[in-house]
PDB file of N, CA, C and O in Angstrom:
ATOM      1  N   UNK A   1       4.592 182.469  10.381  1.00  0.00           N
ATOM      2  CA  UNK A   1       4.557 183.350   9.235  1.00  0.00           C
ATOM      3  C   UNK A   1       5.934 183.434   8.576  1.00  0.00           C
ATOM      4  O   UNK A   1       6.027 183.264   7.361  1.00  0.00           O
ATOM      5  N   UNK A   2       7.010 183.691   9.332  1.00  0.00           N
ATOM      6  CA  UNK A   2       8.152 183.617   8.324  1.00  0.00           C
ATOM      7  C   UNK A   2       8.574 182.338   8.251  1.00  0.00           C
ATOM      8  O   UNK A   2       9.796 182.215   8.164  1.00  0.00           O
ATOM      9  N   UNK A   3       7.819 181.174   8.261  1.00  0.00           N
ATOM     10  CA  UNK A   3       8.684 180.157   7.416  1.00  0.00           C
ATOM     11  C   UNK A   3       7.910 180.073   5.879  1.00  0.00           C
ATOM     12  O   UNK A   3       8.271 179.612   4.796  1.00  0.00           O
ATOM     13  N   UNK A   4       6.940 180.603   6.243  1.00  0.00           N
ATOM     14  CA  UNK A   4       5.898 180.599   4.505  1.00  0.00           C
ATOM     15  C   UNK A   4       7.315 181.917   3.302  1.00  0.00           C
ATOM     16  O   UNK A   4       7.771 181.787   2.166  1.00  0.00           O
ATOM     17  N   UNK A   5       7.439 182.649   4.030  1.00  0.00           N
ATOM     18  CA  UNK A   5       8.417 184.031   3.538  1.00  0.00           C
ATOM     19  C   UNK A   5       9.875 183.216   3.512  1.00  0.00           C
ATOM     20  O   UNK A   5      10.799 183.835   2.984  1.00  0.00           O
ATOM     21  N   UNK A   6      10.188 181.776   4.078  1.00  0.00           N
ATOM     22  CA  UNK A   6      11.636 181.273   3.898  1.00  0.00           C
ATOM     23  C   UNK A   6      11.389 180.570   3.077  1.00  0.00           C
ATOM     24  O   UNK A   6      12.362 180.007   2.577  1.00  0.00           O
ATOM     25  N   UNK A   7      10.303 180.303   2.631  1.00  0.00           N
ATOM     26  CA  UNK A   7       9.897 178.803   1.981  1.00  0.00           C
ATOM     27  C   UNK A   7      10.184 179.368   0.490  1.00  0.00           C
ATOM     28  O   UNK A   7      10.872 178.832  -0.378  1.00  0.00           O
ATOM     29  N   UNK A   8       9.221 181.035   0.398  1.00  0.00           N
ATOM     30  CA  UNK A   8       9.458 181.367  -0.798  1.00  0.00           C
ATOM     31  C   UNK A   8      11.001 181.847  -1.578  1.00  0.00           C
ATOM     32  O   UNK A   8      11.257 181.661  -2.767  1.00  0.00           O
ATOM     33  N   UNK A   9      12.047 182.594  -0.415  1.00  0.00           N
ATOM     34  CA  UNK A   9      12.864 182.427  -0.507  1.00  0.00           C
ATOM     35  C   UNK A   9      14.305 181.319  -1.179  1.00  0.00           C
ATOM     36  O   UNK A   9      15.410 181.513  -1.686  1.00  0.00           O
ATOM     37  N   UNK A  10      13.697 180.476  -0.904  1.00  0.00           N
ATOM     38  CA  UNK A  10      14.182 179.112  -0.959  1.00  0.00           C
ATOM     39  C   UNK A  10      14.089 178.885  -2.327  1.00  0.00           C
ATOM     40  O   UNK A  10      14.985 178.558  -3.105  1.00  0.00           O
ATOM     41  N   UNK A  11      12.613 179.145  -2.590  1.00  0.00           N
ATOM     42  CA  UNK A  11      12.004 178.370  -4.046  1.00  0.00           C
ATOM     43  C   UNK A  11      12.321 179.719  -5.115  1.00  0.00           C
ATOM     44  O   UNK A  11      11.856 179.590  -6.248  1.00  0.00           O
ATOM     45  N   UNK A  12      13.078 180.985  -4.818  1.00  0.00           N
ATOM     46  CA  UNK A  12      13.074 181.491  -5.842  1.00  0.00           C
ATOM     47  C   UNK A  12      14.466 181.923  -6.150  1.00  0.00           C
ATOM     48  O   UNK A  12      14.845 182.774  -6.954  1.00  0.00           O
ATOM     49  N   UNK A  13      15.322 180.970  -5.140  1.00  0.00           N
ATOM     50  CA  UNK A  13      16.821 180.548  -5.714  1.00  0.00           C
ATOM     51  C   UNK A  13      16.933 179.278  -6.085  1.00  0.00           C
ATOM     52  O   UNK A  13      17.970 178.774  -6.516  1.00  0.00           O
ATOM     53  N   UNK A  14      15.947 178.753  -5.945  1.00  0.00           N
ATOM     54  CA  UNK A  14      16.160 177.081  -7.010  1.00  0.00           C
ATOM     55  C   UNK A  14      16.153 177.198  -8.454  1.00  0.00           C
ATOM     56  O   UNK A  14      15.764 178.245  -8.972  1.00  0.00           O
ATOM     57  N   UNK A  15      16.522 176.282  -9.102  1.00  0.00           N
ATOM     58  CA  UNK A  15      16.382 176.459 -10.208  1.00  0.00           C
ATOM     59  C   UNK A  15      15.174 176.341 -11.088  1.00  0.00           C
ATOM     60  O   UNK A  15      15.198 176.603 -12.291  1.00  0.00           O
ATOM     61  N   UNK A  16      13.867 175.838 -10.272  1.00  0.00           N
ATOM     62  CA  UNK A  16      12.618 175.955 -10.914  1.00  0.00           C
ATOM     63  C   UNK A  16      12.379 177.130 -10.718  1.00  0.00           C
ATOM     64  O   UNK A  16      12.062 177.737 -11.741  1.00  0.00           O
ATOM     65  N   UNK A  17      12.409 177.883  -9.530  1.00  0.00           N
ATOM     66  CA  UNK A  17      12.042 179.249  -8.903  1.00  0.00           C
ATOM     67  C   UNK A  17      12.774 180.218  -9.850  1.00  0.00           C
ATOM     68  O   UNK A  17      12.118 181.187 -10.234  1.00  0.00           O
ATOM     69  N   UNK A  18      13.976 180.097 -10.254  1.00  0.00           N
ATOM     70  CA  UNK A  18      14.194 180.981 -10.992  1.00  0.00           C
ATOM     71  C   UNK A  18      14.085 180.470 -12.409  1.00  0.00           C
ATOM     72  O   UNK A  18      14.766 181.257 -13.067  1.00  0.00           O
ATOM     73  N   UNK A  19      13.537 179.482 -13.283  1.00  0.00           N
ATOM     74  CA  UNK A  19      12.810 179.325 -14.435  1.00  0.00           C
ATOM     75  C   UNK A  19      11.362 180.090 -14.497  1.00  0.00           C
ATOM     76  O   UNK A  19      10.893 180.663 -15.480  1.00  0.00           O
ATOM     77  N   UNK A  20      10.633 179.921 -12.889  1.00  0.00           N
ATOM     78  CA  UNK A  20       9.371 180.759 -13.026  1.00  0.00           C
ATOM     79  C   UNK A  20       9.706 182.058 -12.942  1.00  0.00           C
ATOM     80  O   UNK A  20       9.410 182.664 -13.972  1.00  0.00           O
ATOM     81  N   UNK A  21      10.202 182.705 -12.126  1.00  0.00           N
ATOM     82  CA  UNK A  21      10.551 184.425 -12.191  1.00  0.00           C
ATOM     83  C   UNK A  21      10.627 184.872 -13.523  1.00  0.00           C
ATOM     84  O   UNK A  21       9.898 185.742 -13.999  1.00  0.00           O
ATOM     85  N   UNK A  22      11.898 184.008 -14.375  1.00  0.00           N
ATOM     86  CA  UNK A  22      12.142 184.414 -15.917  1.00  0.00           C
ATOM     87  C   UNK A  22      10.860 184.582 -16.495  1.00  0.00           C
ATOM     88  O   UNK A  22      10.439 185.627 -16.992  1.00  0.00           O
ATOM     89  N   UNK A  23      10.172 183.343 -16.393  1.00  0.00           N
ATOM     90  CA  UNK A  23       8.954 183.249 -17.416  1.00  0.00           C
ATOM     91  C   UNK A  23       7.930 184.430 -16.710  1.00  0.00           C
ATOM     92  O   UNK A  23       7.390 184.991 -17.663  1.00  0.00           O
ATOM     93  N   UNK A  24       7.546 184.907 -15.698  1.00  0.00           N
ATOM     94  CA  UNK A  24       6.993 186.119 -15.328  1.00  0.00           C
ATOM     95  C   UNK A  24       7.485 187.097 -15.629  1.00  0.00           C
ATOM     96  O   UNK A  24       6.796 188.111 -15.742  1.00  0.00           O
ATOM     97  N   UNK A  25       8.932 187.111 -15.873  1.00  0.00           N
ATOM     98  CA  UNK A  25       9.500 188.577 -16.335  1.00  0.00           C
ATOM     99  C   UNK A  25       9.192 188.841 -17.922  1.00  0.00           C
ATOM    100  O   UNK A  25       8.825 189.977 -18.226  1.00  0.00           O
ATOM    101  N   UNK A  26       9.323 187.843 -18.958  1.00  0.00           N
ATOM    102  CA  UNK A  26       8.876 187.722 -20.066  1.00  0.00           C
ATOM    103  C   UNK A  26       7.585 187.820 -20.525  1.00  0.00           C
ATOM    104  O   UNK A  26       7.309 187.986 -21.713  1.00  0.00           O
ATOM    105  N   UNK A  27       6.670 187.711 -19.515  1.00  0.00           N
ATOM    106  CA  UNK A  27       5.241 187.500 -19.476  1.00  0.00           C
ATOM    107  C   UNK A  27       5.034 189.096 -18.941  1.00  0.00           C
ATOM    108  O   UNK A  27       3.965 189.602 -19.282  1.00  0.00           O
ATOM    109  N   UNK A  28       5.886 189.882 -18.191  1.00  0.00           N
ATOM    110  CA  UNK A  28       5.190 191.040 -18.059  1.00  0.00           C
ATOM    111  C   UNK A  28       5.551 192.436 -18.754  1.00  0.00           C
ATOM    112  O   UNK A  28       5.181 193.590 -18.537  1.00  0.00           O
ATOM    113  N   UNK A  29       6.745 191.649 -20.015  1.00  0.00           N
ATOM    114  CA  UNK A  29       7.259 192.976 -21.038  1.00  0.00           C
ATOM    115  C   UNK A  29       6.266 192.833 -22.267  1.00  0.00           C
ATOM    116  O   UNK A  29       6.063 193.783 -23.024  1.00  0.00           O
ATOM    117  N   UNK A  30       5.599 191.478 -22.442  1.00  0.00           N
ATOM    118  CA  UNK A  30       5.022 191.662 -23.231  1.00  0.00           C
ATOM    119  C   UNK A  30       3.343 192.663 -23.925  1.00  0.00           C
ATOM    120  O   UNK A  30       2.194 192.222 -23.888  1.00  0.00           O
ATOM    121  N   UNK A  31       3.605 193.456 -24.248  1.00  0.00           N
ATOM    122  CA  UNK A  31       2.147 194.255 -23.665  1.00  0.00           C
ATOM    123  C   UNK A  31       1.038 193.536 -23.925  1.00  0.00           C
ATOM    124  O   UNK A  31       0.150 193.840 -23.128  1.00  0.00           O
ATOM    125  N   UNK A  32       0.697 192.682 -24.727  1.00  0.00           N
ATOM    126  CA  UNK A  32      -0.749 191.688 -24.941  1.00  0.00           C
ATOM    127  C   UNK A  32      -1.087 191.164 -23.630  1.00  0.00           C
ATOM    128  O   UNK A  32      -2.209 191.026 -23.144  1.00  0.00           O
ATOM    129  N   UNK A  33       0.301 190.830 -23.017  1.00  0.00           N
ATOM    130  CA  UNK A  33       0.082 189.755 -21.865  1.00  0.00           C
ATOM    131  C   UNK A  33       0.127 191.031 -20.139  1.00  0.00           C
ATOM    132  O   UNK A  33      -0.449 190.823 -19.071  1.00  0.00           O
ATOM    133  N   UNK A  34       0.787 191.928 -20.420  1.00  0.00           N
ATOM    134  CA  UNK A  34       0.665 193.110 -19.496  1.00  0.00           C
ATOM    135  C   UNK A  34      -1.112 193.728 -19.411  1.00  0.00           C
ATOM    136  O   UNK A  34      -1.629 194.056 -18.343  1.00  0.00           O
ATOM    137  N   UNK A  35      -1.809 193.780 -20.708  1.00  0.00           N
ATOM    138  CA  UNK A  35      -3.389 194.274 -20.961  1.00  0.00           C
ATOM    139  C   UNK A  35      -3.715 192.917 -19.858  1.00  0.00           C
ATOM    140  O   UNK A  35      -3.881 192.816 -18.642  1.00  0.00           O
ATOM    141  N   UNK A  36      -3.702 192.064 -20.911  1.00  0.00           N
ATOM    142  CA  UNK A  36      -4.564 190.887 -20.149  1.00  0.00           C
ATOM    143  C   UNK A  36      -4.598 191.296 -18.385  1.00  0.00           C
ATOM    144  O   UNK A  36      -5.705 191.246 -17.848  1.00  0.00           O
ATOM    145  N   UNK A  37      -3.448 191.670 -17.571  1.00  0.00           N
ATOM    146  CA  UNK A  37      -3.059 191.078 -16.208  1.00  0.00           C
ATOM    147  C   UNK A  37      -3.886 192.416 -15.998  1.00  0.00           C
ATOM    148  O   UNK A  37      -4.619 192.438 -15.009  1.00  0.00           O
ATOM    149  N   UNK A  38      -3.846 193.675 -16.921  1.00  0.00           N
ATOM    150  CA  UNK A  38      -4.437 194.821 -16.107  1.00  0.00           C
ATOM    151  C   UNK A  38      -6.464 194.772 -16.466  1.00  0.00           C
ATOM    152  O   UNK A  38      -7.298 195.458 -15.875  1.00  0.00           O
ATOM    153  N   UNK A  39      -6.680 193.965 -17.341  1.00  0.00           N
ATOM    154  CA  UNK A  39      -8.077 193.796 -17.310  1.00  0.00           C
ATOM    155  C   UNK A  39      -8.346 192.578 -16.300  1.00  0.00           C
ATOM    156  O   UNK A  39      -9.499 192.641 -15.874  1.00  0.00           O
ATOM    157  N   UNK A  40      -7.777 191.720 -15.900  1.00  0.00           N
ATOM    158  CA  UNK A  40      -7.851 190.685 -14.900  1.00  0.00           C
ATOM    159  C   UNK A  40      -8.148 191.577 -13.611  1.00  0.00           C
ATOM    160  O   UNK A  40      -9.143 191.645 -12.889  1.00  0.00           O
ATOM    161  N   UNK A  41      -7.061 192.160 -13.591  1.00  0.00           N
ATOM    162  CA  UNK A  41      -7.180 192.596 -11.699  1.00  0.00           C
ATOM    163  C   UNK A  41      -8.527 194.252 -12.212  1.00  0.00           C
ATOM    164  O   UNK A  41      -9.250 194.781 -11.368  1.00  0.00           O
ATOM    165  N   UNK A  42      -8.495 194.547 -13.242  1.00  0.00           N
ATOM    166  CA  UNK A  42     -10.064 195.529 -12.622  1.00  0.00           C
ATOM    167  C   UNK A  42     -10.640 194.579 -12.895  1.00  0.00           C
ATOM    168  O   UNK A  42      -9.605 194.114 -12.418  1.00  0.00           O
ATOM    169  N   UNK A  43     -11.457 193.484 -13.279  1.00  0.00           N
ATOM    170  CA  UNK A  43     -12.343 192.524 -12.725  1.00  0.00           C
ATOM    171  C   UNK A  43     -12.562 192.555 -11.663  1.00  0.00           C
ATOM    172  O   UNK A  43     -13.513 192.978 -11.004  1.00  0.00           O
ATOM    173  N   UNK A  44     -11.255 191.884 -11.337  1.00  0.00           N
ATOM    174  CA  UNK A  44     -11.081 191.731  -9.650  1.00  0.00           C
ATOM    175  C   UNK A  44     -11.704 192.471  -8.703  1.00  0.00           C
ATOM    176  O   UNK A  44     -12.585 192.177  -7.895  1.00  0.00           O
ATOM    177  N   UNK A  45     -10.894 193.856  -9.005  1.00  0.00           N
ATOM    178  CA  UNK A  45     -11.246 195.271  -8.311  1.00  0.00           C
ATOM    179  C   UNK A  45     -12.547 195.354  -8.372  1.00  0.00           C
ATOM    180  O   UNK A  45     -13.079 195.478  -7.269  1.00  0.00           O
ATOM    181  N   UNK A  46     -13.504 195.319  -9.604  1.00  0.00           N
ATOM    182  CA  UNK A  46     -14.458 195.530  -9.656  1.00  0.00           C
ATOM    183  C   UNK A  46     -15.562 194.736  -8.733  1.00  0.00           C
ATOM    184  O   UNK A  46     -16.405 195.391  -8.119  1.00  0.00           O
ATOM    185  N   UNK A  47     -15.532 193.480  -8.665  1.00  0.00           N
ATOM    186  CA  UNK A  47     -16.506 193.028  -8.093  1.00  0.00           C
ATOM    187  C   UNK A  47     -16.226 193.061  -5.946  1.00  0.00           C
ATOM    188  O   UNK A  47     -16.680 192.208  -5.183  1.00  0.00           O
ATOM    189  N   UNK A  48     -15.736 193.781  -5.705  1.00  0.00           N
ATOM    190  CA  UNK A  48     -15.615 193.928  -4.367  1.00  0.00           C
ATOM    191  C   UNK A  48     -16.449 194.859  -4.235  1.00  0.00           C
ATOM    192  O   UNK A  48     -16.674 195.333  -3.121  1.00  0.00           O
TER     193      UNK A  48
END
């Protein structure tokens, strides 16, 4: 289990890892794209 938790570590001081973080951080100020993620997960929620 913690090499899956080193692995991510790893990949989110690389420089792709931190191109994706950015683009998630940009992706979650935007409110169009913040709605979208909060009607996604009650989907989610919902069908359990």
């Amino acid at each position: 289990m913690s090499s899956i938790i080193q692995r991510i570590k790893e990949f989110s001081r690389s420089p792709q890892g931190q191109k994706a973080i950015d683009s998630a951080r940009r992706a979650a100020s935007d409110p169009r794209k913040r709605a979208q993620a909060t009607k996604l997960l009650g989907k989610l929620r919902g069908r359990r």
